[in-house]
N, C-alpha and C positions, 0 to 999 in steps of 0.2 A: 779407870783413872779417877782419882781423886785429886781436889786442889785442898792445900794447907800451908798456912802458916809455916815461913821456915824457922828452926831454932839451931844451932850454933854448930850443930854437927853436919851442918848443910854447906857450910861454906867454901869446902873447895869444888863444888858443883857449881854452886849461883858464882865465885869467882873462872870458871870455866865458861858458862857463861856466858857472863858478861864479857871473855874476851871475844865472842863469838856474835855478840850485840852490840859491840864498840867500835869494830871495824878498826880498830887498829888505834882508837885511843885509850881504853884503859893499860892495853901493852908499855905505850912510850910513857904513860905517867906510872907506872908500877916500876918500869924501865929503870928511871932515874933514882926510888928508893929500895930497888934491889942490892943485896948485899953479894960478895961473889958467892958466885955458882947458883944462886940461889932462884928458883921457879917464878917468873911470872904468876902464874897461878896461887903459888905461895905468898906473895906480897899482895896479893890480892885478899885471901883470904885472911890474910890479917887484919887486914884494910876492913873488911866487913865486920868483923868483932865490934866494931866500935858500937856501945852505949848512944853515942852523941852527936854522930855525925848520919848524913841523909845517905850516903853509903853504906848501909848496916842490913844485914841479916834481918833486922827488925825490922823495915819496912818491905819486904820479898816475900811471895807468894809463888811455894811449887809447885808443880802436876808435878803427880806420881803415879808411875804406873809399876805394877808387877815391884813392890819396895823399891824402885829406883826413881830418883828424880830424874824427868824427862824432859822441865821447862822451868822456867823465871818468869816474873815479871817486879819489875823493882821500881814503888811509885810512892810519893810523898805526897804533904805539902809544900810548897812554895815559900818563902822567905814573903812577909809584907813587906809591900813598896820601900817603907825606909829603914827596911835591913840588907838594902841590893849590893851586889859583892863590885868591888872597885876592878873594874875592867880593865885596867892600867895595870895591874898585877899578874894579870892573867897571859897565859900566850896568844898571838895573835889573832892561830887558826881556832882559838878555844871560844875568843870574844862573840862571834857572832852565833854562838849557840847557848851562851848566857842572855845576851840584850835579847834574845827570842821570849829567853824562861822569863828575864825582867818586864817584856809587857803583859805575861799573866799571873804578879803576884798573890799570893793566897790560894792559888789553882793547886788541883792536885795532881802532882806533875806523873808521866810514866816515863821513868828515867831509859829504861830497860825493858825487853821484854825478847827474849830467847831462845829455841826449842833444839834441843840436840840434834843433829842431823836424822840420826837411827827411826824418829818420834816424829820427821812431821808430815804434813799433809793428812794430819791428822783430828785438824782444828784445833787443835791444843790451844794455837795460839788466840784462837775466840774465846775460846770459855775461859782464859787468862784473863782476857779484856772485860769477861762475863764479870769481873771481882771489881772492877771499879767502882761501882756507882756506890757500892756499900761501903768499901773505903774509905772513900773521898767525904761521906755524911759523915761516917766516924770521925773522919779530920776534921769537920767542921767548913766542908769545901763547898762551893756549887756549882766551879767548872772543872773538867777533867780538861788535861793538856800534854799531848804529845807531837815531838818534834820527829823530823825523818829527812835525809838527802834524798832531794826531787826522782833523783837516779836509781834509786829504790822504791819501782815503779810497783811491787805487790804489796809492800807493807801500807805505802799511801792508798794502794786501792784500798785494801782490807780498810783500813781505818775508816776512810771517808763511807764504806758500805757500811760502817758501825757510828754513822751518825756526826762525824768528827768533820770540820769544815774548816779549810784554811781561814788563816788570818794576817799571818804575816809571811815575809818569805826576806832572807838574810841571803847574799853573796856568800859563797864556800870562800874561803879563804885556804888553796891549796897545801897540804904539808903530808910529807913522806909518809906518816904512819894511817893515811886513809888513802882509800885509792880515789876517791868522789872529788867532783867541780861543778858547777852548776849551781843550784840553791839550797838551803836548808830550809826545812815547811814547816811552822807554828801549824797547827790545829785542835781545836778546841770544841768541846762537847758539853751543855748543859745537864749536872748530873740530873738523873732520871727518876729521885726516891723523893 
């Protein structure tokens, strides 16, 4: 297994993916700009072309095993405090996992992070995690920040056993395209370079 840099030919993997690390939200917003007949996974992987936005191929790192990608992780920086996105716009169940990413601006956020069924229990998804600390310097960061539903009792362990420490905790605000209720978990990690 090797991890690298994804480029452009990668996108209908990290858009697979990511509907598999969404839990059902990248679905309902790809949802609404699908054209008929046309693939979730395709509106998606359009969606990732983008140059300019924090949803891009550009910011994703893939394990690859045997020339196949086997995993994602898709992680930026954060918007400074007075480029925070107007909540009022947003959907309702969306809001409380924005106001999370708004109390750690400048962090280098991990938006994503997802290993094909076939691939895990493999670690994959630690030596994914392995890629942050060097990212986040590149970005200019010096905390890493990732959110998780309380209810997704392995991915929080794994985190917190990688040094990651609650910080905030937001009400789920229930809606069809996720199955989760309970809380959503800010956690945050001082990068380590």
């Amino acid at each position: 297994m090797h991890i690298r840099k994804a480029v452009k030919s990668d996108v209908k993997d990290i858009a697979r993916l990511a509907l598999i690390a969404g839990e059902g939200i990248p679905a309902y917003f790809w949802a609404q700009s699908a054209a008929a007949g046309q693939q979730l996974e395709d509106v998606g992987a359009s969606n990732l072309l983008s140059e300019n936005n924090n949803f891009s191929y550009r910011n994703v790192h893939v394990a690859v095993i045997d020339d196949n990608v086997a995993a994602m992780i898709l992680a930026y920086r954060l918007p400074d405090a007075d480029n925070a996105e107007d909540l009022d716009e947003l959907p309702e169940f969306i809001r409380p996992l924005v106001e999370l990413e708004q109390c750690v601006p400048s962090s280098f956020y991990i938006n994503m992070i997802a290993t094909y069924p076939q691939y895990r229990n493999m670690s994959i998804g630690t030596k994914l995690m392995g890629i942050v600390d060097k990212a986040a310097k590149d970005a200019g960061c010096t905390l890493s920040s990732i959110e998780v539903f309380d209810q997704n009792e392995g991915a929080l362990r794994l985190y917190q056993q990688l040094g990651y420490e609650i910080i905030q905790k937001r009400a789920v605000v229930p809606h069809a395209c996720h199955p989760y209720k309970g809380q959503i978990v800010l956690l945050t990690r001082p990068i380590n370079i």
